[in-house]
N, CA, C and O atoms as a DFTB+ gen file, in Angstrom:
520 C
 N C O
     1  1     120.029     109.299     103.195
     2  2     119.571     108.018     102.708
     3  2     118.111     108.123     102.271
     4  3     117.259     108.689     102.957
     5  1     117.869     107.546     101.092
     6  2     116.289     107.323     100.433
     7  2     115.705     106.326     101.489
     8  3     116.249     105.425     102.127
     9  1     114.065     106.914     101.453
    10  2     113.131     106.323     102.366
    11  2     111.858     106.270     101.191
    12  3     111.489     107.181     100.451
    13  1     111.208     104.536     101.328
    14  2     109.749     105.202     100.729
    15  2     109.257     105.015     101.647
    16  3     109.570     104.071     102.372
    17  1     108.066     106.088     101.996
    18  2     107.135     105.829     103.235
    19  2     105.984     105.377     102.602
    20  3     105.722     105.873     101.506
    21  1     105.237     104.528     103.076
    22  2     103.933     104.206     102.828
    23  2     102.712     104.715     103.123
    24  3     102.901     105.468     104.077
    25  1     101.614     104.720     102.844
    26  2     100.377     105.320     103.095
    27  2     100.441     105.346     104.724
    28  3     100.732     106.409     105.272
    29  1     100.181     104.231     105.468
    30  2      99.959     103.752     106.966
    31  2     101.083     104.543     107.198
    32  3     100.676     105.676     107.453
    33  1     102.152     104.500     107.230
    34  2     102.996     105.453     108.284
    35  2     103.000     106.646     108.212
    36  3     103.202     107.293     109.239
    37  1     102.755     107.362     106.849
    38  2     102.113     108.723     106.767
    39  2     101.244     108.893     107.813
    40  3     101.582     109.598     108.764
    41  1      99.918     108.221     107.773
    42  2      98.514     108.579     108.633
    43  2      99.649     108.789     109.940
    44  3      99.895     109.893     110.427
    45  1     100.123     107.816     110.281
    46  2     100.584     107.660     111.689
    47  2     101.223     109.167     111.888
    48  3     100.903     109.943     112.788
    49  1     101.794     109.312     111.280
    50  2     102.894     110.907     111.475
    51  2     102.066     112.024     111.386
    52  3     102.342     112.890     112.216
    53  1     100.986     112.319     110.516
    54  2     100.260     113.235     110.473
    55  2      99.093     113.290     111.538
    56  3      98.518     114.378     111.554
    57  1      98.657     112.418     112.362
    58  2      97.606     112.188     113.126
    59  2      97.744     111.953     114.744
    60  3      98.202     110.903     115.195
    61  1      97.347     112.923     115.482
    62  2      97.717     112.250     116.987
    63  2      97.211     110.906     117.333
    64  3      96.084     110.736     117.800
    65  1      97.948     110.070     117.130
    66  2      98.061     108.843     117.613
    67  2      99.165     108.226     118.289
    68  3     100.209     108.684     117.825
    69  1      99.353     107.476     119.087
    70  2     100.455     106.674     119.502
    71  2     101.605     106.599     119.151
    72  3     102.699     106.653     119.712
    73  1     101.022     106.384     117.531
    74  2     102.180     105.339     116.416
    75  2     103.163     106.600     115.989
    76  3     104.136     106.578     115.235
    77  1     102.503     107.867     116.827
    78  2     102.812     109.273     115.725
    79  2     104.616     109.483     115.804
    80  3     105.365     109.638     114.839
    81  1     104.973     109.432     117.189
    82  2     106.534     110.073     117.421
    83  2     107.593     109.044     116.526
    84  3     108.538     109.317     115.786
    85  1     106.929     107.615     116.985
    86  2     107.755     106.145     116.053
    87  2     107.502     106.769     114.412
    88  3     108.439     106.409     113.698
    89  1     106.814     107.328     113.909
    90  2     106.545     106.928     112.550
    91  2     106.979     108.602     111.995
    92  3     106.729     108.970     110.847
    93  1     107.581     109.395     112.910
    94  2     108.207     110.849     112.874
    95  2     109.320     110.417     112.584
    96  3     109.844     110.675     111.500
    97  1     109.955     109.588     113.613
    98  2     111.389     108.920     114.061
    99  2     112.047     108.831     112.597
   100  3     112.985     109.512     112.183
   101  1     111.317     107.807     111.892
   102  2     111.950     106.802     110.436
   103  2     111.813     107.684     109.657
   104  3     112.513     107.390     108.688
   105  1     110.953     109.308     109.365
   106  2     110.899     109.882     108.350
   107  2     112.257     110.798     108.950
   108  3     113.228     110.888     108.199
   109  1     112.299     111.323     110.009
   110  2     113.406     112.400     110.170
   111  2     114.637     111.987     109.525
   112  3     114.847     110.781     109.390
   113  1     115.695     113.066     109.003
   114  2     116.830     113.003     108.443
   115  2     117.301     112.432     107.321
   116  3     118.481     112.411     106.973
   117  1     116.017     111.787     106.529
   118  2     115.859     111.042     105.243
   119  2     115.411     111.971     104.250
   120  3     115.005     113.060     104.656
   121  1     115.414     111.658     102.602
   122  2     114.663     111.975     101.495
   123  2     114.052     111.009     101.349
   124  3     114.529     109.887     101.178
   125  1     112.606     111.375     101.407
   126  2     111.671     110.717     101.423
   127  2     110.979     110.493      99.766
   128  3     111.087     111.275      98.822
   129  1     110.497     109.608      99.787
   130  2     110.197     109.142      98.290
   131  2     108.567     107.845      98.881
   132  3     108.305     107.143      99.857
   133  1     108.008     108.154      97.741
   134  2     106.321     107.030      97.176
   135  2     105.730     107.112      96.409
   136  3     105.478     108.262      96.048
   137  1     105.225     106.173      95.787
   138  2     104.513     106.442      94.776
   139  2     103.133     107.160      95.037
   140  3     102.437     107.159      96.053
   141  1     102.890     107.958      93.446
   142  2     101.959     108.715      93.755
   143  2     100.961     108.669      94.022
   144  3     100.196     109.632      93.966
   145  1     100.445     106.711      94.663
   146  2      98.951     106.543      95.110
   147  2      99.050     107.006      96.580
   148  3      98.194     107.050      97.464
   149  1     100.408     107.349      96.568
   150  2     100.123     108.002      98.238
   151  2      99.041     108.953      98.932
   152  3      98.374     108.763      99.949
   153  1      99.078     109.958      98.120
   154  2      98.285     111.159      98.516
   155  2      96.605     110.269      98.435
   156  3      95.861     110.761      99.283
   157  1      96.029     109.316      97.761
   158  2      94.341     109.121      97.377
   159  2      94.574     108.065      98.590
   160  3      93.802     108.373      99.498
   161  1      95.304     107.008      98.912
   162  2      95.611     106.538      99.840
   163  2      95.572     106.999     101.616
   164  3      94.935     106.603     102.592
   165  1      96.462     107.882     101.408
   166  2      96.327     108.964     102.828
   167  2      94.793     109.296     102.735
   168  3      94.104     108.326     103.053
   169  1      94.191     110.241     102.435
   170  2      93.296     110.913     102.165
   171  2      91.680     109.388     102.415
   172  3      90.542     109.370     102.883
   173  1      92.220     108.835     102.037
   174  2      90.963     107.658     102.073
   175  2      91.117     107.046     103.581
   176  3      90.125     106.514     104.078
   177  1      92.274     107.104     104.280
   178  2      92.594     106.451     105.590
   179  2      91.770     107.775     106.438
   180  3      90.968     107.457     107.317
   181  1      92.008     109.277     106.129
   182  2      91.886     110.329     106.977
   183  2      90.344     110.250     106.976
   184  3      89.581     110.476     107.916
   185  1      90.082     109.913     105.825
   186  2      88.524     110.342     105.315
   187  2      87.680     109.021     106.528
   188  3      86.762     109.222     107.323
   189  1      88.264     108.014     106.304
   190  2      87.739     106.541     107.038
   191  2      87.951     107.043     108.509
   192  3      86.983     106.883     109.252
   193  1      88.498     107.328     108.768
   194  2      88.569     107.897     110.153
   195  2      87.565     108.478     110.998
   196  3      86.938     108.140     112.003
   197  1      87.664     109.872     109.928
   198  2      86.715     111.145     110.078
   199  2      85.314     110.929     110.351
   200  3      84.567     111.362     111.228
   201  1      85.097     109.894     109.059
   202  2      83.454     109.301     108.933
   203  2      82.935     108.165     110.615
   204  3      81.853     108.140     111.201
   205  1      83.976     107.541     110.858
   206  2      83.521     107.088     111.897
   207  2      84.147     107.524     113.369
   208  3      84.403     106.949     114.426
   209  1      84.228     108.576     112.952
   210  2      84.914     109.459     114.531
   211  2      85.439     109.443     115.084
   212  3      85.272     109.867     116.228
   213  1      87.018     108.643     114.377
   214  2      87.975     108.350     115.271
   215  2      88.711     109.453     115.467
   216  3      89.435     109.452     116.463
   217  1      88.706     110.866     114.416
   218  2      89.623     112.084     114.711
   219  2      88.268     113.211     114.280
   220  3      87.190     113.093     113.697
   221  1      88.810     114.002     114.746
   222  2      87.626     115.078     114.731
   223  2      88.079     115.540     113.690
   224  3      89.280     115.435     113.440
   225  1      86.733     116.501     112.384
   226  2      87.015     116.592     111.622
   227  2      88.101     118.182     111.032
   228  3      88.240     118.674     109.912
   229  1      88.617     118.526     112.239
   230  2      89.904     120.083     112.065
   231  2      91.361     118.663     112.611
   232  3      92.568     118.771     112.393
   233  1      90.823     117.777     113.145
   234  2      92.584     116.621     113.071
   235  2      92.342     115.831     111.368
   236  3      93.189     115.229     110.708
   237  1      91.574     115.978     111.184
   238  2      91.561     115.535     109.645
   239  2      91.774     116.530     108.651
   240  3      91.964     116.107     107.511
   241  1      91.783     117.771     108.835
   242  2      91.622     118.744     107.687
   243  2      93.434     119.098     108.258
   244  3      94.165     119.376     107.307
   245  1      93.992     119.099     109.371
   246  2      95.274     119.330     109.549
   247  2      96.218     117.983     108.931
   248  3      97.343     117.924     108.435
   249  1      95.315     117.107     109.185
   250  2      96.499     115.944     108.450
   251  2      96.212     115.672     107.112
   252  3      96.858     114.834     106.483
   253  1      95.133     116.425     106.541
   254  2      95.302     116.683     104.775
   255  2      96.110     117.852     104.251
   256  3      96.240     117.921     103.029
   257  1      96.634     118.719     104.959
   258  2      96.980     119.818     104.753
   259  2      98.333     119.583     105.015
   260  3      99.080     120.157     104.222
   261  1      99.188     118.544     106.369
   262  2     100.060     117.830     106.548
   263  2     100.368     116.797     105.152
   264  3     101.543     116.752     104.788
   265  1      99.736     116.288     104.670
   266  2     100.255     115.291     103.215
   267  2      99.975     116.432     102.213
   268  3     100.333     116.008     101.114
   269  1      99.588     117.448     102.119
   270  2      99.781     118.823     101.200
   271  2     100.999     119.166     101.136
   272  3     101.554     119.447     100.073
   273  1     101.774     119.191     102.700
   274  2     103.382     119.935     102.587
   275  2     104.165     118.982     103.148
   276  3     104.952     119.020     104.094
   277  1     103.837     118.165     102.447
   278  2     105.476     116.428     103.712
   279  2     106.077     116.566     102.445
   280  3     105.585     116.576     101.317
   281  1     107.678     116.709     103.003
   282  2     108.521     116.550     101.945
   283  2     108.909     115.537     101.366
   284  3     110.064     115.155     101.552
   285  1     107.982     114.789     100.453
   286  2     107.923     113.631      99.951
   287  2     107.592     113.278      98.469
   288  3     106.450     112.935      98.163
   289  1     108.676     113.369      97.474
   290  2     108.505     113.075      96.553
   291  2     107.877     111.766      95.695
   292  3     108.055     110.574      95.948
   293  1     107.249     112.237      94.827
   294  2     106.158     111.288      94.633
   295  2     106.870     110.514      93.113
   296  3     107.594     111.036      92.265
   297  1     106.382     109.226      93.183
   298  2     106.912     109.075      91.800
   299  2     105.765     108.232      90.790
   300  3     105.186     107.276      91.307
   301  1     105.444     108.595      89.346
   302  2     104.433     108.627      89.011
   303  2     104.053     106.878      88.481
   304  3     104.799     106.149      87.827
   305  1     102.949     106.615      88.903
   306  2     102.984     105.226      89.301
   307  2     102.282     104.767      87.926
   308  3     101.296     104.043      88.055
   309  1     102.674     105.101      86.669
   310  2     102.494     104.737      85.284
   311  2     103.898     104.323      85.161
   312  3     103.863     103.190      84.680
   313  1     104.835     104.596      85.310
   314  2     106.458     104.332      85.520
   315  2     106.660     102.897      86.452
   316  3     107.375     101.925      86.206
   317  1     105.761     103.149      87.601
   318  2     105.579     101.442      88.165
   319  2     104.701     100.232      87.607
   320  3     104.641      99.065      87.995
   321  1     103.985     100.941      86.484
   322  2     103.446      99.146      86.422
   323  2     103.789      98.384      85.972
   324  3     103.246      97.320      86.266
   325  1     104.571      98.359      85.262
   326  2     105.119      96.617      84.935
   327  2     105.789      95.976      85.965
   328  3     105.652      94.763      86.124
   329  1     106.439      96.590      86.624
   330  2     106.964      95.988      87.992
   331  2     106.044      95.754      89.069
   332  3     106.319      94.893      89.904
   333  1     104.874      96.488      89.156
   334  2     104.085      96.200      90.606
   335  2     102.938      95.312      89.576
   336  3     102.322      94.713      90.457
   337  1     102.558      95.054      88.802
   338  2     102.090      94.201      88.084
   339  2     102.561      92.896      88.494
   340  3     101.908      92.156      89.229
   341  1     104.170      92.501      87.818
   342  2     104.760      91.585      87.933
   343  2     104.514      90.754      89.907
   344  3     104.977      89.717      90.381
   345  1     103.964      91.405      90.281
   346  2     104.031      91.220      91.371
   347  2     102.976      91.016      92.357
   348  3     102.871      91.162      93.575
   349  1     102.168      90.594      91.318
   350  2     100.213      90.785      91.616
   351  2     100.172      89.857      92.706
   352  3      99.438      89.989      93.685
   353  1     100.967      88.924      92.519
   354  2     100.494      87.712      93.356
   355  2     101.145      87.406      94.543
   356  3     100.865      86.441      95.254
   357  1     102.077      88.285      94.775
   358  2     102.623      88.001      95.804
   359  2     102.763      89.317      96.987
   360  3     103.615      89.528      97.849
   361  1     101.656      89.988      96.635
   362  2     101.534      91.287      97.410
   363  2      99.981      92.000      96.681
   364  3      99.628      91.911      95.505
   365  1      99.181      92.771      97.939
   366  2      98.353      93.654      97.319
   367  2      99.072      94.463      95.799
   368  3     100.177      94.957      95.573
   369  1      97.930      94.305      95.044
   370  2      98.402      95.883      93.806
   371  2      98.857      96.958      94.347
   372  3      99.829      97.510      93.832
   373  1      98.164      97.560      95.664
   374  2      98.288      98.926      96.041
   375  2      99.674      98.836      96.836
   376  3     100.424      99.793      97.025
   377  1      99.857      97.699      97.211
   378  2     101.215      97.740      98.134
   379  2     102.499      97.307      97.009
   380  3     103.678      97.432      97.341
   381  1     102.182      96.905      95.960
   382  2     103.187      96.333      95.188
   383  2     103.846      97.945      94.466
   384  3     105.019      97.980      94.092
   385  1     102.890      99.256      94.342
   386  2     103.643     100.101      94.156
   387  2     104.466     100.963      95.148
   388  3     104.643     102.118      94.760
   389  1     104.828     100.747      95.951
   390  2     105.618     101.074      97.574
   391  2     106.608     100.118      96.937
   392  3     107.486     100.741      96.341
   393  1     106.771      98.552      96.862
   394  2     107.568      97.840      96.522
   395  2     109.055      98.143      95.350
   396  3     110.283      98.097      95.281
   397  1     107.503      98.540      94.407
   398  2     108.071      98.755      92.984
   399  2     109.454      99.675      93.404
   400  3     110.666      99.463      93.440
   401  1     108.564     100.793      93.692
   402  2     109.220     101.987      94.390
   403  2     110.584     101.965      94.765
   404  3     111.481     102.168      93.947
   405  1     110.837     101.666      96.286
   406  2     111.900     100.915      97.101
   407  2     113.151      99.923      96.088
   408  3     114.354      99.769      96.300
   409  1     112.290      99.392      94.982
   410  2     113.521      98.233      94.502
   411  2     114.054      99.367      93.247
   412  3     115.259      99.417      93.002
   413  1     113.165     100.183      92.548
   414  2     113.804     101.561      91.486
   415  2     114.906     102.295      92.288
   416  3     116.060     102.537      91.933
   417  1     114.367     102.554      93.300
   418  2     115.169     103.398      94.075
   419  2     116.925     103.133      94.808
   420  3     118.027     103.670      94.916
   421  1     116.110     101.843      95.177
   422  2     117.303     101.465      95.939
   423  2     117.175     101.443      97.361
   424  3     118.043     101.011      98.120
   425  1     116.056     101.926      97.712
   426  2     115.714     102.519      99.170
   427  2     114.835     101.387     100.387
   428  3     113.981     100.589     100.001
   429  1     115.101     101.477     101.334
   430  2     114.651     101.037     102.222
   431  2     112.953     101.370     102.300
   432  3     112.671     102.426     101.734
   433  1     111.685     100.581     102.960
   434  2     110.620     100.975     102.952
   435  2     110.221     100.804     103.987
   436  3     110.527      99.783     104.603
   437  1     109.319     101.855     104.570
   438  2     108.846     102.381     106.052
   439  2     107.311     101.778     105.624
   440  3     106.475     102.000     104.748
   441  1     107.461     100.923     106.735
   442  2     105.686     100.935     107.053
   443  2     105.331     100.303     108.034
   444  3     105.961      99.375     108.542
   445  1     103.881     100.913     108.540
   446  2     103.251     100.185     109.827
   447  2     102.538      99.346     109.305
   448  3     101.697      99.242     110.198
   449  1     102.095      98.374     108.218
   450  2     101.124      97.534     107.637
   451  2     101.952      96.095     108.083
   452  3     103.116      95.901     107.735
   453  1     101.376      95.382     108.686
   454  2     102.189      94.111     109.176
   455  2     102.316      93.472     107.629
   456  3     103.412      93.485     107.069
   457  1     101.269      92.980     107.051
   458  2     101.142      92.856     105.298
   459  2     102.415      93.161     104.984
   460  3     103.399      92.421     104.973
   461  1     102.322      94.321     104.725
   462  2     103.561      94.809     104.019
   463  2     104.748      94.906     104.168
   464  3     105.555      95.343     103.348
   465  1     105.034      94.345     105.653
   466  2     106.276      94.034     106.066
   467  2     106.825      93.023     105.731
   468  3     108.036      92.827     105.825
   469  1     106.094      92.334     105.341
   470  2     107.154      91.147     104.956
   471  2     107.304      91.115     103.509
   472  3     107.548      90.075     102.897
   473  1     107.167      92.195     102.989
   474  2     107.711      92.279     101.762
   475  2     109.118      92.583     101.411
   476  3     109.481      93.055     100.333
   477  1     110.045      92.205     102.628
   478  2     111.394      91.912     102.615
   479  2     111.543      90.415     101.591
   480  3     112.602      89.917     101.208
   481  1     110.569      90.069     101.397
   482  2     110.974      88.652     100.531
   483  2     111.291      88.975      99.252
   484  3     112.246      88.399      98.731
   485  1     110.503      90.013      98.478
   486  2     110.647      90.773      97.989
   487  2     111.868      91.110      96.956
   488  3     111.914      91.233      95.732
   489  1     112.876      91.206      98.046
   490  2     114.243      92.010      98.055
   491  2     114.490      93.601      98.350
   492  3     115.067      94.285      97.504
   493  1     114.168      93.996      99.217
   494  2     113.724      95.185      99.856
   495  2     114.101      94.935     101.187
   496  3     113.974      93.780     101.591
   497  1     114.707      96.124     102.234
   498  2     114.781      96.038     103.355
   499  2     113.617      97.094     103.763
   500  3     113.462      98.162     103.171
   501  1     112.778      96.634     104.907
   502  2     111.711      97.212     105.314
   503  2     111.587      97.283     107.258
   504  3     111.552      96.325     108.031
   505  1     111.549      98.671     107.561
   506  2     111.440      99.116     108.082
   507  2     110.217      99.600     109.322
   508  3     109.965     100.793     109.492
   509  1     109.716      98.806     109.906
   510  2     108.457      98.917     111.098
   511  2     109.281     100.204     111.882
   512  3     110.390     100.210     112.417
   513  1     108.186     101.369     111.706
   514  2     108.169     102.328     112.996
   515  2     108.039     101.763     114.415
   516  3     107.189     101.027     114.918
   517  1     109.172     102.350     114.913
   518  2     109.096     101.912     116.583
   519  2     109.758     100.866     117.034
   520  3     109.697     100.563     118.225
């Protein structure tokens, strides 16, 4: 079954945290799929981290190197804008391409962003780790 994972549940899986085994859980045994603001997304959460010392900076260079090899196909988010456009107003821009995503696909969407969970209104079934 297709999965899009979102930025936030990435961090969670790549990073020792809490949220990490729950947000392992929803990616295992799936093809995983997101749009391609994933990777500047991840990378800006790891980086925000790093800068204020919530992970030391070799748990940050392992969980950039972790969104280097997650088997997660990306899909190119010039292909999403008229749809995550269409959708300015009823969701962040950055979250409306996760959306976009999920409704092309057909796929269910993983995320720890409370926000973004209720983008079951949407027409999307969405998925909270844990």
């Amino acid at each position: 079954m297709k999965r899009v994972i979102d930025a936030s549940t990435l961090v969670d899986a790549l990073l020792p945290v809490e949220a990490q085994l729950a947000a392992r859980r929803t990616m295992k045994d799936h093809k995983l799929w997101a749009p391609s603001i994933l990777d500047m997304e991840v990378m800006s959460a790891v980086w925000r981290l790093e800068r204020t010392s919530a992970i030391s900076p070799q748990e940050a260079s392992r969980a950039v190197q972790g969104l280097r090899t997650a088997p997660i196909r990306r899909i190119d988010c010039a292909l999403l804008l008229p749809e995550a456009w269409a959708m300015r107003t009823s969701v962040r821009v950055s979250d409306a391409f996760y959306v976009a995503t999920a409704r092309l696909l057909g796929a269910d969407l993983v995320t720890s962003d409370a926000r973004l969970a209720r983008a079951h209104a949407l027409g999307i079934t969405v998925i909270l780790p844990g």
